[in-house]
C-alpha positions in Angstrom: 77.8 90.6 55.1 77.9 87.0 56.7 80.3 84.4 54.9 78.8 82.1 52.6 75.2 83.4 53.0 73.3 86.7 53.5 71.4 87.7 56.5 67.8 87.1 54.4 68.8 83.6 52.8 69.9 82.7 56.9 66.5 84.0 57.7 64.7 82.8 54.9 65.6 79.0 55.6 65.1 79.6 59.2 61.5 80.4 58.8 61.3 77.7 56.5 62.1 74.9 59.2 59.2 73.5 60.8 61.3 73.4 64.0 62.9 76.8 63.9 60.0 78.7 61.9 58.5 80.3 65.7 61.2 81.7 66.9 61.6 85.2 67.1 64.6 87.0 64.8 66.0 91.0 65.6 67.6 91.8 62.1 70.9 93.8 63.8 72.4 95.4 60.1 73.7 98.7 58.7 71.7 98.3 55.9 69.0 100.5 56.4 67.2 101.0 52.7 63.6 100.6 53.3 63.5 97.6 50.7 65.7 96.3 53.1 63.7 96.4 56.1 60.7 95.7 54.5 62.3 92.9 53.1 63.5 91.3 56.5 60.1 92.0 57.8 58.5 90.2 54.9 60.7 87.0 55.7 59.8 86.5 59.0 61.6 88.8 60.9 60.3 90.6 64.1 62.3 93.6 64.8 65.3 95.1 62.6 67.5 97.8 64.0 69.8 99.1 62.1 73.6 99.3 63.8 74.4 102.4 63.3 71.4 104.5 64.3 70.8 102.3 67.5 72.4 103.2 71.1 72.7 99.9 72.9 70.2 100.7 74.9 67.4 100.8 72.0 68.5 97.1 71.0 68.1 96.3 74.9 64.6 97.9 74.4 63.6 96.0 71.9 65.2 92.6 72.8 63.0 93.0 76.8 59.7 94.0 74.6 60.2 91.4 72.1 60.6 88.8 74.8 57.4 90.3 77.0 55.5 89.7 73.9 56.4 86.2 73.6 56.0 85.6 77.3 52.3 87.0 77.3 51.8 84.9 73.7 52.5 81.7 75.7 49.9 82.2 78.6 
């Protein structure tokens, strides 16, 4: 858990702003309910691993991919 806020209320009011609401969010948790996933999906997010399923080099997997689909989104 993050001080003062929860990972979905930080998420939730950075889709919210108009300035913020494009860029791209890897949810990096141990929660790892499907409610929970679904949920960070629903909000905006583009990739959730959960910690402690993930070897380091899955989150670098997903980090190159999710950044080749931005690159190819901006041609």
């Amino acid at each position: 858990m993050m001080p003062i806020k929860d990972g979905f209320a930080a998420l939730q009011e950075l889709k919210a702003d108009p300035n913020l609401r494009d860029v791209n969010v890897i949810v990096l948790s141990n929660l790892s309910q499907d409610d929970d996933i679904n949920k960070a999906k629903v909000l905006g997010a583009d990739e959730f691993i959960v910690k402690s399923h993930a070897t380091l080099g899955e989150v670098v997997e997903k980090v190159v991919s999710l950044l080749a689909k931005q690159k190819q989104h901006e041609r």
